[in-house]
Structures are given as structure tokens and as C-alpha cells.
C-alpha positions in Angstrom: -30.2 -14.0 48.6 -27.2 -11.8 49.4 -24.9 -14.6 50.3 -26.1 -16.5 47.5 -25.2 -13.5 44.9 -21.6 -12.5 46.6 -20.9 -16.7 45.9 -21.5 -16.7 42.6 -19.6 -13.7 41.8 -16.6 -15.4 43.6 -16.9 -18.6 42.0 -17.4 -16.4 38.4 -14.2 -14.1 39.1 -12.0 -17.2 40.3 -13.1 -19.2 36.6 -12.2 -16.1 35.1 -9.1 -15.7 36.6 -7.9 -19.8 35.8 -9.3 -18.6 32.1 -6.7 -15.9 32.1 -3.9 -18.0 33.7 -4.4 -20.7 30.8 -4.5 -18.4 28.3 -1.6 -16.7 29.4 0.5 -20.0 29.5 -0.8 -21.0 26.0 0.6 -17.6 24.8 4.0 -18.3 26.0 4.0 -21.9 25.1 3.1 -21.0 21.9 5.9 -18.3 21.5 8.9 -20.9 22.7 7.2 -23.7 20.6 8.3 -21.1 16.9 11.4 -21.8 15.6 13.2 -19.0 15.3 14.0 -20.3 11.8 10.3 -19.7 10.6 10.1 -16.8 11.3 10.7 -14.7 8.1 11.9 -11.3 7.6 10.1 -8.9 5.7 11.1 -6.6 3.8 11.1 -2.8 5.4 12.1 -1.0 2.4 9.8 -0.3 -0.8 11.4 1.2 -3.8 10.5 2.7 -7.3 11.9 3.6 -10.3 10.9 4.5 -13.8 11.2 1.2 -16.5 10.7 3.7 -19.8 13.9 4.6 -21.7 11.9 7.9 -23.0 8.7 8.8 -20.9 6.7 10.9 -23.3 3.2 13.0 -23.7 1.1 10.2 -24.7 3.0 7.2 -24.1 2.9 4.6 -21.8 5.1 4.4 -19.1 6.4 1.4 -16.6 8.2 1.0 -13.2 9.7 -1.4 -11.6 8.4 -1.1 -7.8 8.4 -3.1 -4.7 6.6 -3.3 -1.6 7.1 -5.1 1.6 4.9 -8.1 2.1 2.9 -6.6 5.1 1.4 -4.1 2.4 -1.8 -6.0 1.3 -2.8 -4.0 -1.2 0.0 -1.9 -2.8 -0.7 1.3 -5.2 1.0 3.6 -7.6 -0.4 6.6 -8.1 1.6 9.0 -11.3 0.8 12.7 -11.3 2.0 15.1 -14.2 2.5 19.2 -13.3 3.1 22.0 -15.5 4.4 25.0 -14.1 2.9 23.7 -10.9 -0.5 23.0 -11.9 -1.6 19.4 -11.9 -2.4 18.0 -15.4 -2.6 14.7 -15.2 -3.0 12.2 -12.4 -3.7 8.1 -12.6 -3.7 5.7 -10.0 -3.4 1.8 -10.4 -2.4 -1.6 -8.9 1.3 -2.3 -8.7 1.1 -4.8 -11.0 -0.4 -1.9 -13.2 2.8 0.1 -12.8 5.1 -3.0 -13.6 3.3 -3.7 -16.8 4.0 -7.0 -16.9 0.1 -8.2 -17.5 -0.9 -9.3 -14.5 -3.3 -6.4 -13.4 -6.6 -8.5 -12.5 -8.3 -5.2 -15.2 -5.9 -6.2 -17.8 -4.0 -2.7 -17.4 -0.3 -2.6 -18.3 1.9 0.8 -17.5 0.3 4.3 -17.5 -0.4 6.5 -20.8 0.7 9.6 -19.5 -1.8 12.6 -20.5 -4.3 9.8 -20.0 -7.7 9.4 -22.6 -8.8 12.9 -20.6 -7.0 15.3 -18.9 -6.0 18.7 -18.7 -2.8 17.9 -20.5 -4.6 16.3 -23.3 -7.5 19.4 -23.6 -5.2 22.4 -23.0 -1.8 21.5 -23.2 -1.1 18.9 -25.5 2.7 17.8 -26.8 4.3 19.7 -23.5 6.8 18.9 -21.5 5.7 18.1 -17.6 7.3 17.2 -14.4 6.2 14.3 -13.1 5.6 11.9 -9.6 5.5 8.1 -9.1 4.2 7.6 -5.7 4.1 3.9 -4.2 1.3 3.8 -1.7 -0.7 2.2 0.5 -4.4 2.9 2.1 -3.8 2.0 6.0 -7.4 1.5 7.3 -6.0 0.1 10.9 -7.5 3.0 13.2 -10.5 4.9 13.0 -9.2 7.0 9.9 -8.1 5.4 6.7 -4.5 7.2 6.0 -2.9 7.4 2.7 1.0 5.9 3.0 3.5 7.1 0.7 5.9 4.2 1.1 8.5 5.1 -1.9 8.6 8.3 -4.4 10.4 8.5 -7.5 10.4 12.0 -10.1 10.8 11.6 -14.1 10.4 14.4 -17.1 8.3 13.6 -19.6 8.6 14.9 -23.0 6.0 16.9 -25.2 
């Protein structure tokens, strides 16, 4: 039974290693086989930038953003401050931030104080600094990071 046993384990390790020799010369014919010509560059950079002419306590303001391709799922997230204190903070897609009505919710821009939010309850018609952050959720290992991939800064008017 012992000789028996010590065969099979032979014959299984020497099909595993002609398994790993094909593969291995499938990966490289594979990699010569690509044009070097299809292969596209992406993009590395991201940018952002405010679109509004006069960013304002209750109106809506638009960026104009973008994201390298590898980012599936781009984000934009705006957060208000006075004197330090966050007043008002909104998230949405980037097609949210562009405004150019193609948000899958039917969003277009962000109304800055929002329907609810500390600057519309205590502080209303103030200044505030604000934060445009373009982001990205990375979910590759076993913690899901938050990516700021592009920042931009505005002052919005009371």
C-alpha cells in the first residue's frame, strides 16, 4: 500500500508541475502576443476645480473634476467650516459635482448649506470656508480606505 501511495503522489506532483509549465508559457505568450499599441495609458492625475462664478450660502455650486479611468467609482465630497467648526458637508457622484445631468439620482451640483445643516439652523447668510475633495473608496485589502485623489478650497459667501 505504501508503494502504491508514494506513486501516485509522484505521478500527481509531476501533472502539477507540466500544469505550471503550461501555464507559465501561456502567460508569456500571451504578454508578447499585445501590441504595444493597445495598450492605453491612463491617466495618473485627477484634478478639481470650482465651475461657479459666485459660490454662495444657499446656492448651488459645480466643478469641473476628473478622475483616472482605474477609479471605478469616483466621489466628491464638499464640506463648509466656520471658524473651524464643520457646518455643512455633502457627498455625491462625480457626475453630481459636474452638474451636467447625468447623476443616475437626477442630482446636479451641491446647494451649499444643504436642506439641513448646521449652517442653515444656526448660522444662516454667513460666510464659510470651504473643501472639494475628489475621492475614491479603495476596498482592495482587508480595509476599505478612503482616497483623496484631488482637493480644491473656495469661499462661499453669506
Amino acid at each position: 500500500m505504501a508503494e502504491f501511495i508514494r506513486i501516485v503522489l509522484k505521478s500527481e506532483v509531476s501533472t502539477m508541475r507540466r500544469f505550471l509549465a503550461l501555464a507559465l508559457a501561456a502567460g508569456l505568450v500571451l504578454s508578447v502576443a499585445v501590441p504595444v499599441s493597445a495598450v492605453k495609458p491612463v491617466p495618473a492625475t485627477a484634478t478639481i476645480a470650482l465651475a461657479t462664478a459666485d459660490p454662495h450660502f444657499g446656492g448651488i455650486v459645480t466643478f469641473t473634476a476628473t478622475a483616472p479611468r482605474r477609479i471605478k467609482v469616483p466621489r466628491v465630497e464638499v464640506l463648509c467650516y466656520q471658524s473651524g467648526t464643520l457646518v455643512y458637508g455633502e457627498t455625491g457622484s462625480l457626475a453630481q459635482a459636474l452638474g451636467d445631468g447625468t447623476d443616475l439620482l437626477g442630482y446636479s451640483g451641491f446647494l451649499l448649506g444643504g436642506a439641513g445643516s448646521i449652517w442653515v439652523y444656526e448660522y444662516p447668510n454667513t460666510p464659510a470656508s470651504c473643501v472639494a475633495n475628489l475621492f475614491y473608496f479603495d476596498n482592495s485589502g482587508p480595509m476599505q480606505l478612503f482616497v483623496v485623489i484631488a482637493t480644491t478650497t473656495f469661499e462661499a459667501a453669506g
